[in-house]
Biopython code that builds the backbone (N, CA, C, O; Angstrom):
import numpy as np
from Bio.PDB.StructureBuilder import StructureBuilder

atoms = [
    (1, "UNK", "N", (-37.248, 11.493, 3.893)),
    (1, "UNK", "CA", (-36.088, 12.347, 3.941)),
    (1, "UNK", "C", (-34.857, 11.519, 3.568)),
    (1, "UNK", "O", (-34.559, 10.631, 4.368)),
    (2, "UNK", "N", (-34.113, 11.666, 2.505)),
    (2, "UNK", "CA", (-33.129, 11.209, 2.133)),
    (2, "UNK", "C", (-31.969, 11.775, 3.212)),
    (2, "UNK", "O", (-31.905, 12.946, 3.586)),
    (3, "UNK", "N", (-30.868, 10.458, 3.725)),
    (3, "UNK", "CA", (-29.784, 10.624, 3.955)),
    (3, "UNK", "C", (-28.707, 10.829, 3.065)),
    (3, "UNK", "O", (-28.803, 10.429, 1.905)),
    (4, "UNK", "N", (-27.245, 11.661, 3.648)),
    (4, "UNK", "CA", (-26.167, 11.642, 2.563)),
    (4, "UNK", "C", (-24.903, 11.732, 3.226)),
    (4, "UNK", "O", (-24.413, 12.753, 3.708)),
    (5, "UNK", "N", (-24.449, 10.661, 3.214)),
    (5, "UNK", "CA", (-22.937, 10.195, 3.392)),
    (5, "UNK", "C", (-21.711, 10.587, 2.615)),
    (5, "UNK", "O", (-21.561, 10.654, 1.395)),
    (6, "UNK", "N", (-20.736, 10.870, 3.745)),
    (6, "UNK", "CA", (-19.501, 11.628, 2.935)),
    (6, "UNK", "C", (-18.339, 10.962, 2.957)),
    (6, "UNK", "O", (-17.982, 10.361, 3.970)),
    (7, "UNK", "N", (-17.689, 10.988, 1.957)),
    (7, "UNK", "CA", (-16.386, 10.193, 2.264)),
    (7, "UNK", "C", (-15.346, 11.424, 1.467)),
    (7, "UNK", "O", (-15.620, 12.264, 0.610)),
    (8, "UNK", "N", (-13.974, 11.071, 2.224)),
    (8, "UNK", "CA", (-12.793, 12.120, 1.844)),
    (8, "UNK", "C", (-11.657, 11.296, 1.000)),
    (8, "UNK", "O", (-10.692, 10.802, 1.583)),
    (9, "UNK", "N", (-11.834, 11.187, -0.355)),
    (9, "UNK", "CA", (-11.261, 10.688, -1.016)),
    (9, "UNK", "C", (-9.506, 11.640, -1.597)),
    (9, "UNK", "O", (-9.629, 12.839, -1.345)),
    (10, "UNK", "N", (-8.375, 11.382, -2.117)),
    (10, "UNK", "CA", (-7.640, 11.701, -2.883)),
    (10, "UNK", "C", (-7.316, 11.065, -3.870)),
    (10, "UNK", "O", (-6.887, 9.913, -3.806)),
    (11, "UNK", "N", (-7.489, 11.788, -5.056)),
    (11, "UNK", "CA", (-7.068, 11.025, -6.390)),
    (11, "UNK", "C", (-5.650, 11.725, -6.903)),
    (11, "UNK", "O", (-5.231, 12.815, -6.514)),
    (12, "UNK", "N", (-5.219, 11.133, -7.552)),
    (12, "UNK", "CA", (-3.636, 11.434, -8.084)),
    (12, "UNK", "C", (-3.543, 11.229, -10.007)),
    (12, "UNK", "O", (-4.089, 10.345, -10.666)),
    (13, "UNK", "N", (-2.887, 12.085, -10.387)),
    (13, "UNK", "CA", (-2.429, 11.734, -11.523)),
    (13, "UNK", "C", (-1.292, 12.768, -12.152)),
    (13, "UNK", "O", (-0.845, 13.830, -11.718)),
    (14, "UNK", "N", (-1.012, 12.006, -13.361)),
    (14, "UNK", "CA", (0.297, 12.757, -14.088)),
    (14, "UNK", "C", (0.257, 13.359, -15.466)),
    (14, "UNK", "O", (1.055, 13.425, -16.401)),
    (15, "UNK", "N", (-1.445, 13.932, -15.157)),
    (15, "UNK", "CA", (-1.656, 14.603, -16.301)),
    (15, "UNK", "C", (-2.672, 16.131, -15.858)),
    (15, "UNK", "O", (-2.543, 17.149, -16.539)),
    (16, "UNK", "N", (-3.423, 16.093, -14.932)),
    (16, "UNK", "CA", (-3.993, 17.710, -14.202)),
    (16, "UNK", "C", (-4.750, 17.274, -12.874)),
    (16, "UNK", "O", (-4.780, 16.127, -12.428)),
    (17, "UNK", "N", (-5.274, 18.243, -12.398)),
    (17, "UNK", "CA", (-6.310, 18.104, -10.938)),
    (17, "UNK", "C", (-7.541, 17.698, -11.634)),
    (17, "UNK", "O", (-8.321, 17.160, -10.849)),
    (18, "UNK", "N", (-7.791, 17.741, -12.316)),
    (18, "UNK", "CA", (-9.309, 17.584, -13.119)),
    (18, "UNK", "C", (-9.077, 16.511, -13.483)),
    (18, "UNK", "O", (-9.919, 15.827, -12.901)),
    (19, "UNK", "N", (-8.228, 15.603, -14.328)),
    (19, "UNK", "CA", (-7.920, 13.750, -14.232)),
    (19, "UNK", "C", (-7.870, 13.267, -12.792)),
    (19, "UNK", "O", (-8.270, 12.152, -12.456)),
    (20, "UNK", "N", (-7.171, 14.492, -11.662)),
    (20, "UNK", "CA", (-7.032, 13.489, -10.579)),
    (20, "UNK", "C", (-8.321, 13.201, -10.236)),
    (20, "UNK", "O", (-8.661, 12.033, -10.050)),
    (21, "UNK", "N", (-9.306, 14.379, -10.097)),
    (21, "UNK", "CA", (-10.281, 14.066, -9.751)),
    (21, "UNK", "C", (-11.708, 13.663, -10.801)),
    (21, "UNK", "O", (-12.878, 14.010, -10.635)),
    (22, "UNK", "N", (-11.299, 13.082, -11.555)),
    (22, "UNK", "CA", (-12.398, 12.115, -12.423)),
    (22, "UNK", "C", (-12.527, 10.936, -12.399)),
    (22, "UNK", "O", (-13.525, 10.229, -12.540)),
    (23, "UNK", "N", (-10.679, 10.528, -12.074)),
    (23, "UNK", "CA", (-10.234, 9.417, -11.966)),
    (23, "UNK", "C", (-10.938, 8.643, -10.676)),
    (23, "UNK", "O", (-11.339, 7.484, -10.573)),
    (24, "UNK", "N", (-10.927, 9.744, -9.737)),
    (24, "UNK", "CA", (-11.589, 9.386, -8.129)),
    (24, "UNK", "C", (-12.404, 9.147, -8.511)),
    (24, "UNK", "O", (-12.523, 7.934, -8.687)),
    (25, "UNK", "N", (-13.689, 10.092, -8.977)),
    (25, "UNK", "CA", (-15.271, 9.655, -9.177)),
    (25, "UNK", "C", (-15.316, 8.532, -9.847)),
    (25, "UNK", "O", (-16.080, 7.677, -9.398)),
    (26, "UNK", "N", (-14.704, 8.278, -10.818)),
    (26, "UNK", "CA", (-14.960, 6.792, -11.567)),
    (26, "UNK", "C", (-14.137, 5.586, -11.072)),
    (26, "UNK", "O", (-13.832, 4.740, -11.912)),
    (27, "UNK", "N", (-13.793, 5.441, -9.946)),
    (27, "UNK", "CA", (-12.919, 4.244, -8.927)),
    (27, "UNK", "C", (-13.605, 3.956, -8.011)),
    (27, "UNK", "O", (-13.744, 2.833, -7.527)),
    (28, "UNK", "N", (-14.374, 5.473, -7.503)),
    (28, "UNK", "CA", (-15.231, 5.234, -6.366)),
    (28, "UNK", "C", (-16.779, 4.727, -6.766)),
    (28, "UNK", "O", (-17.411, 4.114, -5.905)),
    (29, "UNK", "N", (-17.381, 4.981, -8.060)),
    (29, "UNK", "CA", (-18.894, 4.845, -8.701)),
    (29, "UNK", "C", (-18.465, 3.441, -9.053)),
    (29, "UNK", "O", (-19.440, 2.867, -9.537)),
    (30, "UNK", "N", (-17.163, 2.466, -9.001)),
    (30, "UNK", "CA", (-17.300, 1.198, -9.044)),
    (30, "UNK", "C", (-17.546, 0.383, -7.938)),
    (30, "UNK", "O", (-17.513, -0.847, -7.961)),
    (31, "UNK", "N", (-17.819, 1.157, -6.867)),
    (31, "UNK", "CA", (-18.001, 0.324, -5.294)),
    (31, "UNK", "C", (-19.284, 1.439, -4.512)),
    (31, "UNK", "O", (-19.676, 1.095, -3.397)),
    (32, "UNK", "N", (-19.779, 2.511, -5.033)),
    (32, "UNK", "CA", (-20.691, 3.329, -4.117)),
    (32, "UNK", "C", (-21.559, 3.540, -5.823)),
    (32, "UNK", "O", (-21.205, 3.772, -6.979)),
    (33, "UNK", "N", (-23.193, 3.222, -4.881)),
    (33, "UNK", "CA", (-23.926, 3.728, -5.728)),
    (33, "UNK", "C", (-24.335, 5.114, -5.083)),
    (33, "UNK", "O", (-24.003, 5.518, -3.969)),
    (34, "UNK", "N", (-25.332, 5.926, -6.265)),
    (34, "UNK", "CA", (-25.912, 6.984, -6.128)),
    (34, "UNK", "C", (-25.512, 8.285, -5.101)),
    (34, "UNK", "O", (-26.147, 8.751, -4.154)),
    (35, "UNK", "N", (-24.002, 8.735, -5.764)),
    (35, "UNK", "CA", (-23.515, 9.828, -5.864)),
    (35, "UNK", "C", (-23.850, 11.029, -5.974)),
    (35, "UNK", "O", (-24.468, 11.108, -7.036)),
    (36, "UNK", "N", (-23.813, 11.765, -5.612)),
    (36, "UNK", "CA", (-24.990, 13.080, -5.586)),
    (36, "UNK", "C", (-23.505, 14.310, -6.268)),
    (36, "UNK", "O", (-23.698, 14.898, -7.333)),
    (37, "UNK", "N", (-22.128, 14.522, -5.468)),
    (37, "UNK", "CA", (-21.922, 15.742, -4.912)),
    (37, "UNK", "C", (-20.748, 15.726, -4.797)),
    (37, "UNK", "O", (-20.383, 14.637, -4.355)),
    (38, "UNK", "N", (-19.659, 16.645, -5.040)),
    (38, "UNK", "CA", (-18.439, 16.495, -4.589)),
    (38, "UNK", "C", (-17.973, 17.919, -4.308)),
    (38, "UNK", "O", (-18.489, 18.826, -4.961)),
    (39, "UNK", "N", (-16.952, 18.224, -3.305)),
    (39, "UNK", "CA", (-16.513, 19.426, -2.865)),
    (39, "UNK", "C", (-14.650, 19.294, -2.905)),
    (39, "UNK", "O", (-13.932, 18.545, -2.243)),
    (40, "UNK", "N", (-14.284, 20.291, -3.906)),
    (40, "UNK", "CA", (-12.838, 19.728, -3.677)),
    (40, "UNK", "C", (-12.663, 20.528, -2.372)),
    (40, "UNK", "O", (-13.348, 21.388, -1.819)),
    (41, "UNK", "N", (-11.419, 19.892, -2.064)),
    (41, "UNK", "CA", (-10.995, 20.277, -0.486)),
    (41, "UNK", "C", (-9.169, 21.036, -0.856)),
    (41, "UNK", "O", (-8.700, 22.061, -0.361)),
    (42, "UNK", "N", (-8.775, 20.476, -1.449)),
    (42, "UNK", "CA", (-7.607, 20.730, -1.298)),
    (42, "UNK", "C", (-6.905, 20.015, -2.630)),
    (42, "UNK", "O", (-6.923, 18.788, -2.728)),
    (43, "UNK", "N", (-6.367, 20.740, -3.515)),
    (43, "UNK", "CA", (-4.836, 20.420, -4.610)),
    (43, "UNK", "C", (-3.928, 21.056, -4.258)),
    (43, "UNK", "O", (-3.653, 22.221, -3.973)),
    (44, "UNK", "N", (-3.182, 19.454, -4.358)),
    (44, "UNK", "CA", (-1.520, 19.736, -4.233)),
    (44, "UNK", "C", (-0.852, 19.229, -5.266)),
    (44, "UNK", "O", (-1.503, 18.783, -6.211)),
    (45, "UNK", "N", (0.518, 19.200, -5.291)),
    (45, "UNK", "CA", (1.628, 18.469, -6.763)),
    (45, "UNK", "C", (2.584, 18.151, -6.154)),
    (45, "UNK", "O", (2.912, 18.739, -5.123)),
    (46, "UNK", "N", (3.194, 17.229, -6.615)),
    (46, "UNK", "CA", (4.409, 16.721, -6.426)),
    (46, "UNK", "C", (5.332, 17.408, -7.158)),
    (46, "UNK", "O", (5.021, 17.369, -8.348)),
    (47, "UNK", "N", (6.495, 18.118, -6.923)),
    (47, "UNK", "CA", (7.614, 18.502, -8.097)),
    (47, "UNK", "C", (8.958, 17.577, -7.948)),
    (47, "UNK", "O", (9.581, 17.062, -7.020)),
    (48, "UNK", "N", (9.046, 17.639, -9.148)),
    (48, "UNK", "CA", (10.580, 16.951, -9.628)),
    (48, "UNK", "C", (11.740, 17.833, -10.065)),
    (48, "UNK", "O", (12.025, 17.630, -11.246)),
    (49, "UNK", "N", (12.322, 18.540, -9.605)),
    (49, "UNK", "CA", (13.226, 20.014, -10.497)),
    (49, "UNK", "C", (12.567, 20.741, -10.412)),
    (49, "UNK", "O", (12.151, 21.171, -9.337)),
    (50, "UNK", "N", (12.158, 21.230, -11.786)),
    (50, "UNK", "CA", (11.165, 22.383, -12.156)),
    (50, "UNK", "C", (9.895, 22.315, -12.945)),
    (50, "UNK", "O", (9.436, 23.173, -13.699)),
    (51, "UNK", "N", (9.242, 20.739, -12.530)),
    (51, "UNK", "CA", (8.291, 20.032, -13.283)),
    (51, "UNK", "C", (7.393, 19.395, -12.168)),
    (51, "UNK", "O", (7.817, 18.809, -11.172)),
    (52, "UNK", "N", (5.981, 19.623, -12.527)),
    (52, "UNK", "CA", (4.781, 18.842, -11.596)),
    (52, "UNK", "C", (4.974, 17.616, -12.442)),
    (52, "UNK", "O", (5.065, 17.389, -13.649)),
    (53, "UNK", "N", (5.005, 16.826, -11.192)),
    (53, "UNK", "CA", (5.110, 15.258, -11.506)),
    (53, "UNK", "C", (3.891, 14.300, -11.390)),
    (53, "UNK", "O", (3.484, 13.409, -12.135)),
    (54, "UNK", "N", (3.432, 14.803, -10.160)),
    (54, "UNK", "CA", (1.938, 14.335, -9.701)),
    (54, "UNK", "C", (1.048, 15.216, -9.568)),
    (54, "UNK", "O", (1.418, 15.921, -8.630)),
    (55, "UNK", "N", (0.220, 15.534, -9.909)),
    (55, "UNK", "CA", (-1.382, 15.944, -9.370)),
    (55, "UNK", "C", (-1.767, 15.644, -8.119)),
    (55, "UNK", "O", (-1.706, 14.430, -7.923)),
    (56, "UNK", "N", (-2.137, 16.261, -7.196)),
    (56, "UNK", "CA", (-3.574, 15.426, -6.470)),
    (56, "UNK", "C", (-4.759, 16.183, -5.848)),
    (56, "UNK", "O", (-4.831, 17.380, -5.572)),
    (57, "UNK", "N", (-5.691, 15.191, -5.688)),
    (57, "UNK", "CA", (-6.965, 16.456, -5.289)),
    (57, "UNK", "C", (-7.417, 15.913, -4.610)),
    (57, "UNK", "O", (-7.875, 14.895, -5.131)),
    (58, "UNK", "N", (-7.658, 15.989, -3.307)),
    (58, "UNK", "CA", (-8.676, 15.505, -1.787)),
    (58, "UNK", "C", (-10.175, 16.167, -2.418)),
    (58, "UNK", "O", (-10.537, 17.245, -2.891)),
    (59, "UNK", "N", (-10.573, 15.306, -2.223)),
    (59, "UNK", "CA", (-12.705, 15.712, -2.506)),
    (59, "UNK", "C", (-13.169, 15.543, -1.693)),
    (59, "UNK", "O", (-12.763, 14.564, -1.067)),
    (60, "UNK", "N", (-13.893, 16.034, -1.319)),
    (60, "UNK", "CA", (-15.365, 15.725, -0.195)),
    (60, "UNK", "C", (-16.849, 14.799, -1.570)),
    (60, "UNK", "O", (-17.598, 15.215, -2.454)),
    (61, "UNK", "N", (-16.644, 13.945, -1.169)),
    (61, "UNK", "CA", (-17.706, 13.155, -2.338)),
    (61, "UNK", "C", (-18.910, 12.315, -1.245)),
    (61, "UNK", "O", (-18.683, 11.686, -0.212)),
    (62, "UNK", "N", (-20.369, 12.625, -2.012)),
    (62, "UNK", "CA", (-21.699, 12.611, -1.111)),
    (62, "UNK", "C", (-21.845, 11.550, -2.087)),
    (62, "UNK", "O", (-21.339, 11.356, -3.192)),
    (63, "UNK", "N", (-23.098, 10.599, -1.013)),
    (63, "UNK", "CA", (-23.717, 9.499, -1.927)),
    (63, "UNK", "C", (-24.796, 9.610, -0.881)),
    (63, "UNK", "O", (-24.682, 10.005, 0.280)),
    (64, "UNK", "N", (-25.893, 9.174, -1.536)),
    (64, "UNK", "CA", (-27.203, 9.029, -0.424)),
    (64, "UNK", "C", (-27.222, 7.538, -0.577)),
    (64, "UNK", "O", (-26.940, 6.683, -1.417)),
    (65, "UNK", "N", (-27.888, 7.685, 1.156)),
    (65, "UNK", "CA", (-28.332, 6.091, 1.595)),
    (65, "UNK", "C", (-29.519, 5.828, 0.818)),
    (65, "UNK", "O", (-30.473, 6.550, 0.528)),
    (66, "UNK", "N", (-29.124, 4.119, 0.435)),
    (66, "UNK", "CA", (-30.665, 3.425, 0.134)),
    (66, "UNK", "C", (-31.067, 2.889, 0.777)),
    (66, "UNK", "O", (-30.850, 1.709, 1.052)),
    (67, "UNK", "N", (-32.392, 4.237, 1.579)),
    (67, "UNK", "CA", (-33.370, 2.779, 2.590)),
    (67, "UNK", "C", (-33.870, 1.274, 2.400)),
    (67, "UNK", "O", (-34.244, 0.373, 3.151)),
    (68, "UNK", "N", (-33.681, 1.457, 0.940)),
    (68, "UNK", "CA", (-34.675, 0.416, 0.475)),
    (68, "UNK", "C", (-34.061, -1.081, 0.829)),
    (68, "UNK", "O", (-34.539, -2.142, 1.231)),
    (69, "UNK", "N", (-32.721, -0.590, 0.458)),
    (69, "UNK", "CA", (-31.514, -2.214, 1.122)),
    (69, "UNK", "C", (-31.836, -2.576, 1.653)),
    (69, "UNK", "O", (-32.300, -2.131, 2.703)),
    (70, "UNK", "N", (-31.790, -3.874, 1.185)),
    (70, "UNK", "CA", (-31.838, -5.076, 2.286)),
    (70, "UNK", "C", (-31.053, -5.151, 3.253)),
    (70, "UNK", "O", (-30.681, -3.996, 3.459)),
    (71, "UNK", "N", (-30.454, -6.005, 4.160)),
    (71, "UNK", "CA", (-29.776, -5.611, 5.140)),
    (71, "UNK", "C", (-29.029, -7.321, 5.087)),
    (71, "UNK", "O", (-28.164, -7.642, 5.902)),
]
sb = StructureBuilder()
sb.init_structure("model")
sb.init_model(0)
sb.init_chain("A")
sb.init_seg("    ")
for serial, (resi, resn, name, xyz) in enumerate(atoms, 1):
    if name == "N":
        sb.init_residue(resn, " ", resi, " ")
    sb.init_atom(name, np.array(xyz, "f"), 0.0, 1.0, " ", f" {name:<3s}", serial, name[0])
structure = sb.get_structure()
């Protein structure tokens, strides 16, 4: 039976919610292997005047445990 671990990430950017959150998956797949899953949770923006300045997107992002690790 595979385990699956969650972590609540936010990614940011100054170009859409869909960069913020690609940007996350590929920051986080440089430190967590075998990623399964992500659930957005919540986008928000930063405004400046009458202009989104920032992006951001909270994810719910799954990775399964490797039993196999050594320890």
């Amino acid at each position: 039976m595979a385990t699956e671990k969650h972590l609540r990430l936010t990614g940011i950017s100054d170009v859409s919610w869909k960069d913020a959150i690609a940007k996350t998956i590929v920051e986080a797949s440089k430190s967590i292997d075998y990623l399964t899953s992500l659930t957005i949770l919540e986008q928000t923006a930063v405004i400046n005047g009458k202009k989104i300045v920032e992006y951001r997107a909270t994810i719910d992002l799954a990775f399964t445990i490797d039993k196999e690790r050594e320890e």
